[in-house]
SEMI-228087 format. One record per residue (C-alpha): residue in one letter; residue number from 1; x, y, z. Coordinates in pm, 1 decimal, decimal comma. Last residue first. Example, Ala and Ser with C-alpha at 12.3 -4.5 7.8 and 13.67 -1.06 7.14 Angstrom:
2
<r><drenti>S</drenti><tivo>2</tivo><east>1367,0</east><north>-106,0</north><up>714,0</up></r>
<r><drenti>A</drenti><tivo>1</tivo><east>1230,0</east><north>-450,0</north><up>780,0</up></r>
END
This chain:
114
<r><drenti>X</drenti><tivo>114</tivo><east>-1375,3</east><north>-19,5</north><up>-1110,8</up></r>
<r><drenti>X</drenti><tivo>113</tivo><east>-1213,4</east><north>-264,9</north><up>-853,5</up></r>
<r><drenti>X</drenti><tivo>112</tivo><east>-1238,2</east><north>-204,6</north><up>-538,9</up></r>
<r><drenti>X</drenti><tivo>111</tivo><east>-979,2</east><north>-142,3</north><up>-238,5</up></r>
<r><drenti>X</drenti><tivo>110</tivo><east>-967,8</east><north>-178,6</north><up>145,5</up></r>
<r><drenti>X</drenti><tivo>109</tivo><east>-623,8</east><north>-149,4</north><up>293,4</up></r>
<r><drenti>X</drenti><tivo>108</tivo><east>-602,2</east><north>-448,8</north><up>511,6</up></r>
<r><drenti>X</drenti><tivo>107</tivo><east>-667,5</east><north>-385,9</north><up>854,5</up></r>
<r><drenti>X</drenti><tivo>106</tivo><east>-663,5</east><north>-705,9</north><up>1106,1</up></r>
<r><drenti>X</drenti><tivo>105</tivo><east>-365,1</east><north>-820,6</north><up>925,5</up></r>
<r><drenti>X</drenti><tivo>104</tivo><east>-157,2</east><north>-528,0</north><up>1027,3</up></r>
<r><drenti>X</drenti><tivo>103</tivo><east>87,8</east><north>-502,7</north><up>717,4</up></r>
<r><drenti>X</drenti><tivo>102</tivo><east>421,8</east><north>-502,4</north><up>834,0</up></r>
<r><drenti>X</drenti><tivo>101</tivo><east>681,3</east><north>-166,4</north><up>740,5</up></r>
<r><drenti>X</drenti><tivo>100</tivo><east>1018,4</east><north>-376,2</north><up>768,6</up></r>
<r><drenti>X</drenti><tivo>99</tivo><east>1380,9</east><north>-241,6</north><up>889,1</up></r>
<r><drenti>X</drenti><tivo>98</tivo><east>1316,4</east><north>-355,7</north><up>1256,3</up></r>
<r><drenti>X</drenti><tivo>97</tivo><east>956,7</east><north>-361,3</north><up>1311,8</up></r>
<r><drenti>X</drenti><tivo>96</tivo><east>755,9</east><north>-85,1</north><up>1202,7</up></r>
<r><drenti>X</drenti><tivo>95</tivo><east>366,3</east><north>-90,7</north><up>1174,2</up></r>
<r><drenti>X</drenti><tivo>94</tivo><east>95,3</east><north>-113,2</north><up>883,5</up></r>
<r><drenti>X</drenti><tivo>93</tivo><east>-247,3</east><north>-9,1</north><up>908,5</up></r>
<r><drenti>X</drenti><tivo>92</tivo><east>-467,9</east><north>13,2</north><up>594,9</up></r>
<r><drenti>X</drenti><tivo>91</tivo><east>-603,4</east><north>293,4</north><up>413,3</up></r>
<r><drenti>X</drenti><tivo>90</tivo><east>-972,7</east><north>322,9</north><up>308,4</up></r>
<r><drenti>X</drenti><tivo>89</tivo><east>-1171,5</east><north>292,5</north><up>-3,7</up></r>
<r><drenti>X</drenti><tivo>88</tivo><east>-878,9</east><north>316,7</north><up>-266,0</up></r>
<r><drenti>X</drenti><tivo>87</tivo><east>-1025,2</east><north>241,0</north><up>-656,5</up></r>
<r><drenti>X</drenti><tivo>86</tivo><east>-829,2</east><north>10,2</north><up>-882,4</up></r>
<r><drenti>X</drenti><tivo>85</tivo><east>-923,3</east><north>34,2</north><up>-1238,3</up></r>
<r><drenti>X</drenti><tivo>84</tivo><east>-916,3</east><north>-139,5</north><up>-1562,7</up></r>
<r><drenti>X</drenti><tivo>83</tivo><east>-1159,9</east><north>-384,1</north><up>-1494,2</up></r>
<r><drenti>X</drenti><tivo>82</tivo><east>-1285,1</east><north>-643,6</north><up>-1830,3</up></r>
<r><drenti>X</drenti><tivo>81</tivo><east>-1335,0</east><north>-925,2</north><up>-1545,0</up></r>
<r><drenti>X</drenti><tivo>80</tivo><east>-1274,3</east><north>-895,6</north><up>-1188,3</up></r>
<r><drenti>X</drenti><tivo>79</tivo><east>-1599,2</east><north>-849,7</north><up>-1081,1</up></r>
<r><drenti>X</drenti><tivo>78</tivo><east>-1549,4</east><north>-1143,6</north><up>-815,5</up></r>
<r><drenti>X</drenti><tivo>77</tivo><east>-1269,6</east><north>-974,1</north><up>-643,4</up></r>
<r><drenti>X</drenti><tivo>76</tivo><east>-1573,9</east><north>-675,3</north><up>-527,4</up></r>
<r><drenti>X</drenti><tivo>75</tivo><east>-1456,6</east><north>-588,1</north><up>-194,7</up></r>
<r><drenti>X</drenti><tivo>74</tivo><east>-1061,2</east><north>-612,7</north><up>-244,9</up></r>
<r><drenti>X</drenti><tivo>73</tivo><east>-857,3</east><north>-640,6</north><up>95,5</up></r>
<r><drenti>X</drenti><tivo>72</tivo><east>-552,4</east><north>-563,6</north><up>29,7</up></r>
<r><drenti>X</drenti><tivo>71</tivo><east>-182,3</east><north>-618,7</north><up>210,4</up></r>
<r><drenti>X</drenti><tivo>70</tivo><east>-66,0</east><north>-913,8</north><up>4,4</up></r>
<r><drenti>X</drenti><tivo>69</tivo><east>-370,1</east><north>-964,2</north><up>-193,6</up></r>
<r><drenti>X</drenti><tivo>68</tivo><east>-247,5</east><north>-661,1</north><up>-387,3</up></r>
<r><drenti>X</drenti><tivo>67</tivo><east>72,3</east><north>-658,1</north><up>-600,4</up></r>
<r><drenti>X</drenti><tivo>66</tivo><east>147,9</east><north>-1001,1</north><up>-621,4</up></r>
<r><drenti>X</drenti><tivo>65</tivo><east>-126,8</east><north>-1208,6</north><up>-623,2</up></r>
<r><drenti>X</drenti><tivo>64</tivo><east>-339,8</east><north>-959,1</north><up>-787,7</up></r>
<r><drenti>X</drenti><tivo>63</tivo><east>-80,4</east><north>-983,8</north><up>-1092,6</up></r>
<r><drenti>X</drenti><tivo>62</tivo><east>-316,5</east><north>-877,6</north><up>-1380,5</up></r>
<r><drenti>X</drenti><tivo>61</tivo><east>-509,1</east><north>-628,2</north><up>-1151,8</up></r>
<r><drenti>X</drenti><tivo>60</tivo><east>-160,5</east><north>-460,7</north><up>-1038,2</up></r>
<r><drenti>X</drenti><tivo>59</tivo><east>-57,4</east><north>-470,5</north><up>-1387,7</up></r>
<r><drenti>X</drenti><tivo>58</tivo><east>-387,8</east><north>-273,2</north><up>-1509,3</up></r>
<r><drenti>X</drenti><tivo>57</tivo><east>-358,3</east><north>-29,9</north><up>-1193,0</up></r>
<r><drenti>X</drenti><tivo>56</tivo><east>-60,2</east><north>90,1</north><up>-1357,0</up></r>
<r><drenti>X</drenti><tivo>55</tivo><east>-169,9</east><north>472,9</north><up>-1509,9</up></r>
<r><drenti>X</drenti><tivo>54</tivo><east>-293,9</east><north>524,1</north><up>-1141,8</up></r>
<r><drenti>X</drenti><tivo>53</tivo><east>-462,8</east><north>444,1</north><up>-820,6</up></r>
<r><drenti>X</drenti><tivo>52</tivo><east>-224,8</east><north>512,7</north><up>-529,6</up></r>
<r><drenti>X</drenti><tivo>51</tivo><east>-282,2</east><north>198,4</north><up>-248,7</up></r>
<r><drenti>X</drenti><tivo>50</tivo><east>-249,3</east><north>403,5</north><up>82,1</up></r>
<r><drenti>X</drenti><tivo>49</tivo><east>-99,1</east><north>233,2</north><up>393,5</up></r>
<r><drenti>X</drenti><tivo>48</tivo><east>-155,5</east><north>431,3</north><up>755,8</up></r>
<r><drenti>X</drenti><tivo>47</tivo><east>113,3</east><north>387,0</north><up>943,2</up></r>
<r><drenti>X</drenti><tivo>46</tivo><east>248,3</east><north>301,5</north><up>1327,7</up></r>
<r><drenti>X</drenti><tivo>45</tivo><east>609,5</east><north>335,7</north><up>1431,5</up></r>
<r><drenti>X</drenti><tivo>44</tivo><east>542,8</east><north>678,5</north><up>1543,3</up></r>
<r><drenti>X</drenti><tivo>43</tivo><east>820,5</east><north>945,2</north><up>1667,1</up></r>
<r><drenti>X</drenti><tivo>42</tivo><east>846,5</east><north>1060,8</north><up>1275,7</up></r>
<r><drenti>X</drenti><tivo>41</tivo><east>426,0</east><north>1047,4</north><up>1232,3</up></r>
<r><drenti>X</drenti><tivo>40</tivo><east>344,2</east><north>800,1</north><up>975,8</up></r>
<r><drenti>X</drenti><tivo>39</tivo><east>214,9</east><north>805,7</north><up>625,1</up></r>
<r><drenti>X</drenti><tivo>38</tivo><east>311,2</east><north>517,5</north><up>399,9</up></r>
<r><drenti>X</drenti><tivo>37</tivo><east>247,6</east><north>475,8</north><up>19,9</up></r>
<r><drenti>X</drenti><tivo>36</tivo><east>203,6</east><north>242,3</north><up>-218,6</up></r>
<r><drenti>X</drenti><tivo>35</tivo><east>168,6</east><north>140,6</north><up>-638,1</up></r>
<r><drenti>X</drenti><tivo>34</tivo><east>538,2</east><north>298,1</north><up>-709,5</up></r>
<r><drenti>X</drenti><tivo>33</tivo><east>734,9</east><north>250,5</north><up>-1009,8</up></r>
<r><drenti>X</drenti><tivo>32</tivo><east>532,6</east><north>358,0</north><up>-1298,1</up></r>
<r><drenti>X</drenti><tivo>31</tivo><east>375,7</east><north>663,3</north><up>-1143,9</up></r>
<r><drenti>X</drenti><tivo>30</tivo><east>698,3</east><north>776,5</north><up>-959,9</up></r>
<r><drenti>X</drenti><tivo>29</tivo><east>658,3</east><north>915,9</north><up>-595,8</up></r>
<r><drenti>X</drenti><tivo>28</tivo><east>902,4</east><north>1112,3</north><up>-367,6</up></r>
<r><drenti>X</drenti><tivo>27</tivo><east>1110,0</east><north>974,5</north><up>-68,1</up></r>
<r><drenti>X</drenti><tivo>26</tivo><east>1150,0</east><north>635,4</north><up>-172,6</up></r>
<r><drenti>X</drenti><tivo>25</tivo><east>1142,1</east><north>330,2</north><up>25,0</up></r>
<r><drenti>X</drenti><tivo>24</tivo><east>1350,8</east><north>33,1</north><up>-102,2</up></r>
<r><drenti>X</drenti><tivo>23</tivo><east>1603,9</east><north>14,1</north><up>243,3</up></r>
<r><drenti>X</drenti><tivo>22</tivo><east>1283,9</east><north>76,1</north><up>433,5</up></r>
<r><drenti>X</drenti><tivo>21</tivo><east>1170,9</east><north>-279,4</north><up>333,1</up></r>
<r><drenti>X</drenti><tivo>20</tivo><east>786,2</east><north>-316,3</north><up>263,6</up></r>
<r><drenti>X</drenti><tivo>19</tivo><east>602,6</east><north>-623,9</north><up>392,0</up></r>
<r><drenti>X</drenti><tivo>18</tivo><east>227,7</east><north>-765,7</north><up>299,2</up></r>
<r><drenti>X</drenti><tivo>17</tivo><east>445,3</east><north>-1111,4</north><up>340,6</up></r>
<r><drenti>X</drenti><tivo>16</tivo><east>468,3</east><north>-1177,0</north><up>-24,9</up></r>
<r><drenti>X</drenti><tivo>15</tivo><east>633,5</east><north>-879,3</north><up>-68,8</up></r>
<r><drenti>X</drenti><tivo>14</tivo><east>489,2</east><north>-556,4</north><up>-112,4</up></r>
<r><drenti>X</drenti><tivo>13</tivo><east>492,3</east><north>-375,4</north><up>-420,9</up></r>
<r><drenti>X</drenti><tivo>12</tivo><east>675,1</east><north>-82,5</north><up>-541,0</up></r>
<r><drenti>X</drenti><tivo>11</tivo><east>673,2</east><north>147,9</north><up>-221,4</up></r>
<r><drenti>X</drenti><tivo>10</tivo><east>640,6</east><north>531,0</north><up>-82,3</up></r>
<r><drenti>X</drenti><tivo>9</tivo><east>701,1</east><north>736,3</north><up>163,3</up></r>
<r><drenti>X</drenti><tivo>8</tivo><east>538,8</east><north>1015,9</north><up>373,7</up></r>
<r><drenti>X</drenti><tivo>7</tivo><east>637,4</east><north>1190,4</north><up>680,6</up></r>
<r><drenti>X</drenti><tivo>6</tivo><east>396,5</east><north>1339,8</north><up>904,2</up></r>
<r><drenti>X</drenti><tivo>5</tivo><east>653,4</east><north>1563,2</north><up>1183,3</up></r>
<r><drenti>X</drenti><tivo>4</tivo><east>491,4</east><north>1460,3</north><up>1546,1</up></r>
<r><drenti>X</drenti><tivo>3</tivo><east>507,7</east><north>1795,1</north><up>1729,5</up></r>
<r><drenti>X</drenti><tivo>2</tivo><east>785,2</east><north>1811,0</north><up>2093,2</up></r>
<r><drenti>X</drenti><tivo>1</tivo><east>567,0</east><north>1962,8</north><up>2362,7</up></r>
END
């Protein structure tokens, strides 16, 4: 019995889509440069999608549209104001076709804002 090998890469944002190109995936993570991550099995072409909280969740909060409507689902968008903070609650789904990580629509990574 052949093991599934997790591998784990990681994104700048997704684009408008809730896509991520494997031709911009990087193999280890940068604070200011990445706001995502995938974790698949090798012989999978399913993922689970991880928002990484960090130093930039400011930007990602000042450019929602951008950087997390796209493949989040954000339980408290309303408290929007004065947050500083982006807060994972569970990982979404995405899945591989062609060259493209797609965000499964029916599970949005869920996030809130703190």
């Amino acid at each position: 019995m052949i093991e599934d090998k997790l591998s784990t890469v990681y994104f700048s944002i997704p684009d408008s889509e809730g896509c991520f190109s494997v031709e911009e995936q990087k193999e280890s993570y940068d604070e200011y440069e990445n706001w995502y991550k995938i974790e698949h099995n090798q012989n999978d072409n399913i993922g689970k999608l991880f928002y990484i909280p960090g130093i930039m969740d400011l930007r990602a909060i000042e450019n929602i549209d951008f950087y997390l409507n796209p493949v989040c689902e954000i339980q408290n968008i309303m408290n929007r104001k004065n947050v500083t903070k982006i807060e994972m609650l569970e990982p979404g789904e995405v899945y591989l076709s062609g060259n493209t990580w797609k965000i499964n629509k029916t599970k949005p990574v869920k996030i809130k804002f703190a």
